[in-house]
C-alpha positions as CSV (number, residue, x, y, z in Angstrom):
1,X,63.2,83.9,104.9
2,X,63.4,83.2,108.4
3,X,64.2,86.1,110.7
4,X,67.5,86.2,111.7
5,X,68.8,85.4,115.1
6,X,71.1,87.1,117.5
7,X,73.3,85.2,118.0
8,X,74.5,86.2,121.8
9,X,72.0,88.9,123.9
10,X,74.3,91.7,123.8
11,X,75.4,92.0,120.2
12,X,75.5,95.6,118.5
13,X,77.8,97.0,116.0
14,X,80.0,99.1,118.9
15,X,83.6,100.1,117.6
16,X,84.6,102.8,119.6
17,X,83.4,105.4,122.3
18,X,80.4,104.1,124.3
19,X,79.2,108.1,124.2
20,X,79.9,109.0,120.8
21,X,81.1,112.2,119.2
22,X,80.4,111.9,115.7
23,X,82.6,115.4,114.7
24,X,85.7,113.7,116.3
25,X,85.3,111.3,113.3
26,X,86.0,114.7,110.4
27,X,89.1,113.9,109.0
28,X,90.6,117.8,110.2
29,X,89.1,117.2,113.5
30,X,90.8,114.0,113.8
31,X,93.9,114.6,112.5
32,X,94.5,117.8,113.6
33,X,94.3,115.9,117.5
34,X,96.5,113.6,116.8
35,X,98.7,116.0,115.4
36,X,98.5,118.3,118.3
37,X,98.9,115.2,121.1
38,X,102.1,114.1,119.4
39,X,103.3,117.6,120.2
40,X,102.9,116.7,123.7
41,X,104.5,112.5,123.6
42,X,105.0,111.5,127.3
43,X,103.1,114.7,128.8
44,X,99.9,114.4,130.9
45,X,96.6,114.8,128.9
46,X,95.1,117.2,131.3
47,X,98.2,120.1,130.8
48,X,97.2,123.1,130.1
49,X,99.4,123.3,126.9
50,X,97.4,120.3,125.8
51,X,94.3,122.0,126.5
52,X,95.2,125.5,124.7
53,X,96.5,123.4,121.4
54,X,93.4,121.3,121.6
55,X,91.4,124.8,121.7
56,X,93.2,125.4,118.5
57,X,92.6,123.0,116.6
58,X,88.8,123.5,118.0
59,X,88.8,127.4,116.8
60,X,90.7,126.1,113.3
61,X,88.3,123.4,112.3
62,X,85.4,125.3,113.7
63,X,84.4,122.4,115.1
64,X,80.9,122.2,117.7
65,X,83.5,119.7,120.1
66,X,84.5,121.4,122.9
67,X,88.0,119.5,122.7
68,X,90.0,121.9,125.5
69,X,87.7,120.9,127.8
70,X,89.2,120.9,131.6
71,X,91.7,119.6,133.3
72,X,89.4,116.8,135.0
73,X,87.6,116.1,132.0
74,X,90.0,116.3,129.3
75,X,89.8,115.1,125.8
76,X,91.8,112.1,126.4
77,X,90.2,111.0,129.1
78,X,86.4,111.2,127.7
79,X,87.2,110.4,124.5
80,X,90.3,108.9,124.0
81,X,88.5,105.4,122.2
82,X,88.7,107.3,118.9
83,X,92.3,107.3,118.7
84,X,93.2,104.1,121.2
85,X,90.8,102.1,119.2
86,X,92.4,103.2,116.0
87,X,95.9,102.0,116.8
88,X,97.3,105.5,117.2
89,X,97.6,106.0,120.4
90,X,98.8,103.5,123.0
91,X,96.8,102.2,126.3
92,X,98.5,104.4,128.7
93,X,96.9,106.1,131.4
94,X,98.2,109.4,132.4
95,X,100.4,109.9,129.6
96,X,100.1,110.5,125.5
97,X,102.0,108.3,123.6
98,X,101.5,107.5,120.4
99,X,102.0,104.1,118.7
100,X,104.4,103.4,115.8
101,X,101.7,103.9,113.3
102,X,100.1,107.0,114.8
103,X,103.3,109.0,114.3
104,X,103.4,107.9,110.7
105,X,100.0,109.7,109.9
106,X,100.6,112.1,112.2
107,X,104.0,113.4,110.2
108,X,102.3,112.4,106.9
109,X,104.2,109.7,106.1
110,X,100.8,107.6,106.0
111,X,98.6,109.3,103.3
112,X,95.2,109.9,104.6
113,X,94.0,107.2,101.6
114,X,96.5,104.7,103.4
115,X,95.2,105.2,106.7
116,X,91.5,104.7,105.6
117,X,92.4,101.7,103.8
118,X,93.8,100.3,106.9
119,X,90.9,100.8,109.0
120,X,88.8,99.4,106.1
121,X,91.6,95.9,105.9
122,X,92.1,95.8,110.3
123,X,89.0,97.4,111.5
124,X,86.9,94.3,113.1
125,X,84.1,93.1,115.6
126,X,84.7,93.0,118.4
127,X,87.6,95.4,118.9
128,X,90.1,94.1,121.7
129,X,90.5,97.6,122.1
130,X,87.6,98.8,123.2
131,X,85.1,95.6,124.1
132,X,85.4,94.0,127.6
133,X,86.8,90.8,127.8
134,X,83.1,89.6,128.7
135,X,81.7,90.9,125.6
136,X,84.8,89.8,123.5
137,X,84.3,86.5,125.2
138,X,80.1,86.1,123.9
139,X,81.5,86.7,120.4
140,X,84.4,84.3,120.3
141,X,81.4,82.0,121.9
142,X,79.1,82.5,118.7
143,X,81.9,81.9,116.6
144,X,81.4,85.7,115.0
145,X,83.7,87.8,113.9
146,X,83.2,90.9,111.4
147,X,84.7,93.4,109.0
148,X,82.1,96.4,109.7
149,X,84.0,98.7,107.2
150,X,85.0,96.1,104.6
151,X,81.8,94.4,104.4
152,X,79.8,97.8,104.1
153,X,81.9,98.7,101.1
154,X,81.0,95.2,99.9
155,X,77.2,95.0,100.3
156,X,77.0,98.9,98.8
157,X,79.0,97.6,95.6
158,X,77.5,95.1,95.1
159,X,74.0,96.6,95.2
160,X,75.4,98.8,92.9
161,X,76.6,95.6,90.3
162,X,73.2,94.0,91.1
163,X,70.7,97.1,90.8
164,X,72.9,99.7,89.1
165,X,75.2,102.6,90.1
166,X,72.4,105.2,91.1
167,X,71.2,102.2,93.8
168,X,75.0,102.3,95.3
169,X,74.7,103.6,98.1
170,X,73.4,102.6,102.2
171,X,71.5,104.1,104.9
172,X,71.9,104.3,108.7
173,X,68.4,102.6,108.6
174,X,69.0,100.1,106.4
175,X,72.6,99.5,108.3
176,X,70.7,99.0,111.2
177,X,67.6,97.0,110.2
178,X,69.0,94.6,107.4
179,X,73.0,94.3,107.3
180,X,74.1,94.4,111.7
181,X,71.3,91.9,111.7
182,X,71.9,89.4,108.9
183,X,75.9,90.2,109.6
184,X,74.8,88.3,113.4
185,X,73.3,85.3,111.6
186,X,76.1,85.2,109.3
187,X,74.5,85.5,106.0
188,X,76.1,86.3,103.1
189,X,76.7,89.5,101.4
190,X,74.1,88.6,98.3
191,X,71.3,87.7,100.6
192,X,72.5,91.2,102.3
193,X,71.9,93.0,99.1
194,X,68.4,91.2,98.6
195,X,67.1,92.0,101.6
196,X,68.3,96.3,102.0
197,X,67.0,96.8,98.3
198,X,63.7,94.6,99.2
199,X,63.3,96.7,102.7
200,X,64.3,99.8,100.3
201,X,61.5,99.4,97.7
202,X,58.7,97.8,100.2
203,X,59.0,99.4,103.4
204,X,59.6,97.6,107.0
205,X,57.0,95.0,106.5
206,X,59.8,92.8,104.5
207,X,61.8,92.8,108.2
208,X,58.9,92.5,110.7
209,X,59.7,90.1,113.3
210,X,63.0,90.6,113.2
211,X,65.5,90.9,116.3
212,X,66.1,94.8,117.3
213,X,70.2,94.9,117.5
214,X,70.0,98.9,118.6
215,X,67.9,98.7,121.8
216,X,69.8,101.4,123.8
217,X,69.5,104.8,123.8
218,X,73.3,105.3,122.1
219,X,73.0,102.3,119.7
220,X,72.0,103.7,117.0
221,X,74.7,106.6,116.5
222,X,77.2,104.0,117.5
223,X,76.3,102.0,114.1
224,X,76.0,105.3,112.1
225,X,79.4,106.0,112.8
226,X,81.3,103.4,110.5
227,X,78.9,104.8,107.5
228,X,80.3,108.9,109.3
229,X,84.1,107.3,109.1
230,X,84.1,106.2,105.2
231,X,82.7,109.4,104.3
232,X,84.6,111.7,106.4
233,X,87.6,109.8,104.6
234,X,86.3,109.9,101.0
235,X,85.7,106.4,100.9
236,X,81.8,107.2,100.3
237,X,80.0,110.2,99.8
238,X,76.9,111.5,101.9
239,X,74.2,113.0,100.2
240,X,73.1,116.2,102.1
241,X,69.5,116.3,100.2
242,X,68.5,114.0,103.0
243,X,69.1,113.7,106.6
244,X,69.4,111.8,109.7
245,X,68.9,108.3,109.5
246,X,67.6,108.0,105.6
247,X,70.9,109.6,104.7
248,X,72.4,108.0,101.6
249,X,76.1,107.2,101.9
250,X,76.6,106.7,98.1
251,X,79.6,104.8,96.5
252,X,80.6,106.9,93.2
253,X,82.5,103.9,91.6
254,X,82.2,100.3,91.4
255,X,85.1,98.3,92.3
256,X,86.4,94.5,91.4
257,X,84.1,92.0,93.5
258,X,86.8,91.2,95.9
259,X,89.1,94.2,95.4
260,X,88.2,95.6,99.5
261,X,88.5,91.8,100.9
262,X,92.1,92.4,101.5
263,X,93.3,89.4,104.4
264,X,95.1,91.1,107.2
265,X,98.2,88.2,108.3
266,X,99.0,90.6,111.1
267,X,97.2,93.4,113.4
268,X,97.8,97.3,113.9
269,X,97.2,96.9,117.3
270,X,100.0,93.9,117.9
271,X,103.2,96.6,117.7
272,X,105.7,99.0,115.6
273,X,106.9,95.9,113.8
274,X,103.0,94.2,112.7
275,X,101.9,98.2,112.3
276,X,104.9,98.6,109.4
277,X,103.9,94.9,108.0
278,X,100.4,95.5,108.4
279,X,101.1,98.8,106.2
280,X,103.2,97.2,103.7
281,X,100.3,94.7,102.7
282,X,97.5,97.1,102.6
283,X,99.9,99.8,100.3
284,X,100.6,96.4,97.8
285,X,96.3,96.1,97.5
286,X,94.0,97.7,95.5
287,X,92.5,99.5,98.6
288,X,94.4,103.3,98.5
289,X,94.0,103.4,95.1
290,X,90.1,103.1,95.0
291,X,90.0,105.0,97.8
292,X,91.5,108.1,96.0
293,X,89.4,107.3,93.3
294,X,86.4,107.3,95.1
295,X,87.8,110.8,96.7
296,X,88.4,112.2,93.4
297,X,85.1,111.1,91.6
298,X,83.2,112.6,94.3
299,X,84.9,115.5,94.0
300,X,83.9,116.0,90.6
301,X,80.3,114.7,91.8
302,X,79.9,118.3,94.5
303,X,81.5,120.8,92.2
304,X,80.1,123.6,91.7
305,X,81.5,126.1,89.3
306,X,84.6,124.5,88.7
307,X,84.8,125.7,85.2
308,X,84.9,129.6,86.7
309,X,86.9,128.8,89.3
310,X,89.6,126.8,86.7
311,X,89.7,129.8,84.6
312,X,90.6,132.3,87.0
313,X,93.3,130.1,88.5
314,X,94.9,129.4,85.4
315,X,94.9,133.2,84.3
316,X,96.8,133.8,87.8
317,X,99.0,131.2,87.5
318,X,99.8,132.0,83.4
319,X,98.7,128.3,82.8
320,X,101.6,126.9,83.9
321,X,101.8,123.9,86.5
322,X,103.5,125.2,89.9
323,X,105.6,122.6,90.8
324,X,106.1,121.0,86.9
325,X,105.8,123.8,84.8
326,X,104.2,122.0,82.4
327,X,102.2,124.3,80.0
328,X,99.4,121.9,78.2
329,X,96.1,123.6,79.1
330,X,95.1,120.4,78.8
331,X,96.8,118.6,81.7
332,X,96.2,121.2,84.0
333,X,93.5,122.0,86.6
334,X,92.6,124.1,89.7
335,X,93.4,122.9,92.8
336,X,92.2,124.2,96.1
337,X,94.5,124.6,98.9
338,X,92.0,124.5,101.8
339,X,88.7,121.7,100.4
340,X,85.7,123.3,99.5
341,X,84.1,120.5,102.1
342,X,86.4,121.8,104.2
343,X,85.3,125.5,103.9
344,X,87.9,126.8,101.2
345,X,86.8,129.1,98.4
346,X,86.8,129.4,94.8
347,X,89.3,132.2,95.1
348,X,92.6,132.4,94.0
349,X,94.4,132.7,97.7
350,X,93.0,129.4,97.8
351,X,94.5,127.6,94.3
352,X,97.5,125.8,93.2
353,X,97.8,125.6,89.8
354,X,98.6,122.2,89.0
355,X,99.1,119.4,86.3
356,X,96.1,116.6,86.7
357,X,98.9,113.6,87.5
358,X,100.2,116.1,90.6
359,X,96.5,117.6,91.5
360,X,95.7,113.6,91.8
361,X,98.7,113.3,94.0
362,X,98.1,116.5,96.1
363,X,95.1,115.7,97.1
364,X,95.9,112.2,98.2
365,X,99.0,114.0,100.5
366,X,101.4,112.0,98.2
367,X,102.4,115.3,97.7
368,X,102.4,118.0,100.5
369,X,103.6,121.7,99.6
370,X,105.1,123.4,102.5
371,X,104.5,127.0,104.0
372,X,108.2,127.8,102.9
373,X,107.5,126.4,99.0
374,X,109.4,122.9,99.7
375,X,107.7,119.6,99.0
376,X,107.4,116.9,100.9
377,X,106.6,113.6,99.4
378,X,105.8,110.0,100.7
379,X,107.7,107.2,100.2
380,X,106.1,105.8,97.2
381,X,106.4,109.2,95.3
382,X,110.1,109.2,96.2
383,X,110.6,106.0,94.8
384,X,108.9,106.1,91.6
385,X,110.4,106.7,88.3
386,X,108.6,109.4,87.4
387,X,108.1,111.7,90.4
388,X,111.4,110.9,92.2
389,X,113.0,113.6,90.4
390,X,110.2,116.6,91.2
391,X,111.8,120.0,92.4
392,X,112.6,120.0,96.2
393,X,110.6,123.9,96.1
394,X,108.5,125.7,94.5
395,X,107.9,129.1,94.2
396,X,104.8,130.3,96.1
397,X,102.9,132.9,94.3
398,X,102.6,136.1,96.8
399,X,99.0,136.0,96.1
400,X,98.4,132.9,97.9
401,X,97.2,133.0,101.2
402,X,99.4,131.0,103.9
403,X,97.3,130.7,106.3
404,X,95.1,128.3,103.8
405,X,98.9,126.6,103.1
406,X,99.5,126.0,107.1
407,X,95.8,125.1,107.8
408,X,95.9,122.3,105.1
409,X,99.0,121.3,106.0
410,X,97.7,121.4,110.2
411,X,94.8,119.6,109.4
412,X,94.5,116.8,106.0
């Protein structure tokens, strides 16, 4: 093959903060921002109520950010790209607002899944957002426009179709050296998957010659980050048994060939009225489903003494479902309150007994359980035929810990 060319000077896979953060990408860390700016709509970033909620969410996540930070060099300010160029927040200098679509996952009304798959669907190169209008300008030139998240997801399924399941997976290296530059050439996604299993199985001799698309200092991070935001949301799963930039992102289940190339007819970042239509169209696609799967198979993947920690839930809770009552021991399972990726325990302060159907909606946030025992369910749950008519509380065993209730509830 002929090396691939750049196809404008400049090009890099950039989507949001020029100095990145990479913890401001954890799904508690993220949400539990956004969560604590809408507190403070049409207030000045740089209050000190901002800052002292921001330390909170710091101290709660036990996050390495410093996200308080100072009045001069607040959060918002430094860092604000991860939330602007996500079509939460709006453009506005001096002032939080959030957009349409930012309150919606901020109150929960936009399932964590549902998000994701909207970043996966609207997420592209180069983001209006966050690009100048001179580097938007040399990619409108080249005629290039990409997916990052979406085609990701494609190239690692479909290494996993081509070369099996256990070869499903990506690393930051091979992102960086194969897929940003064949993406610039606009090859397609099969001669992608030729080329990152040839450079996996015979070294960097099967890419010499070709064109270096993380020359600065920040590049690099700035491409590992769209592998850092499907993981942190579930979507893939990293593999801790390696590090830095041979890190396998894995994929834990094949999907349909085309069931991530989901056509976006309007933007996230056009208004309150595209945001809800934009929404509508990615809840109607296969995307928040697989995404839960994926969630839930990885799950299974990372367990550790699930069998132990089942048992003793079930004993505490009688084996009986929490919110259904239903008895089956076969239907039921442990459910943590507080992720064990999160920190949680196997403990019982930490457990909802629950049956599987619920556990699978739980941990979507289909179905939230409140610190007072009352449920609060999305729209979808509400207007199914089964789950519509689920108790409005539940009874929250005294053994239970709340503040594991109120962090999940602060923070996923």
């Amino acid at each position: 093959m002929i090396p691939p060319v750049k196809p404008f000077d400049t090009y890099k896979w950039r989507w949001l903060s020029v100095a990145p953060s990479e913890g401001l990408l954890e799904a508690p860390v993220f949400l539990g921002v956004l969560r604590a700016l809408s507190r403070h709509e049409n207030e000045a970033p740089s209050s000190e109520q901002v800052a002292k909620d921001l330390a909170k969410v710091q101290a709660d996540t036990k996050t390495d950010i410093d996200l308080g930070r100072t009045a001069d060099r607040n959060l918002i300010r430094n860092s604000g790209q991860y939330w602007k160029g996500t079509g939460l927040l709006k453009p506005t200098r001096g002032i939080i607002q959030l957009t349409d679509l930012g309150k919606q996952v901020s109150s929960g009304r936009i399932t964590q899944g549902e998000f994701a798959a909207l970043m996966v669907q609207q997420t592209v190169l180069p983001n209006p957002e966050i690009h100048s209008a001179a580097e938007v300008a040399k990619w409108r030139a080249a005629g290039l426009q990409i997916k990052p998240l979406q085609l990701i997801l494609e190239v690692i399924n479909t290494i996993g179709q081509t070369a099996g399941i256990a070869e499903a997976f990506l690393t930051p290296n091979e992102l960086i050296k194969v897929v940003i530059p064949l993406a610039g050439a606009k090859e397609t996604v099969a001669n992608m998957v030729t080329y990152v299993l040839r450079y996996r199985h015979k070294g960097p001799v099967i890419i010499a010659g070709w064109p270096d698309c993380t020359p600065a200092a920040n590049d690099h991070r700035l491409a590992r980050e769209f592998l850092l935001f499907l993981a942190n949301f579930d979507i893939l799963r990293r593999d801790y048994s390696t590090d830095g930039y041979d890190q396998r992102f894995i994929l834990d289940e094949l999907f349909e060939a085309n069931a991530v190339n989901v056509p976006a007819t309007t933007s996230i970042f056009a208004g309150p009225v595209n945001a809800q239509k934009a929404l509508e169209e990615v809840q109607h696609s296969e995307l928040p489903s697989i995404i839960e799967r994926q969630k839930a198979t990885a799950q299974v993947v990372v367990r550790k003494g699930q069998a132990k920690f089942r048992s003793s839930v079930l004993d505490a809770y009688a084996s009986k479902c929490v919110v259904t009552g239903e008895e089956l021991p076969q239907v039921l399972e442990a459910a943590h309150i507080v992720p064990v990726t999160n920190g949680g325990a196997d403990s019982r302060d930490n457990s909802f007994c629950l049956r599987v159907d619920i556990h699978r909606l739980y941990d979507g946030q289909h179905i939230r359980i409140l610190g007072n025992g009352e449920l609060a369910l999305t729209d979808k749950v509400l207007q199914s035929v089964n789950y519509k008519t689920l108790p409005k509380s539940i009874a929250i065993p005294a053994f239970v810990n709340p503040a594991n209730v109120t962090w999940r509830n602060s923070y996923l």
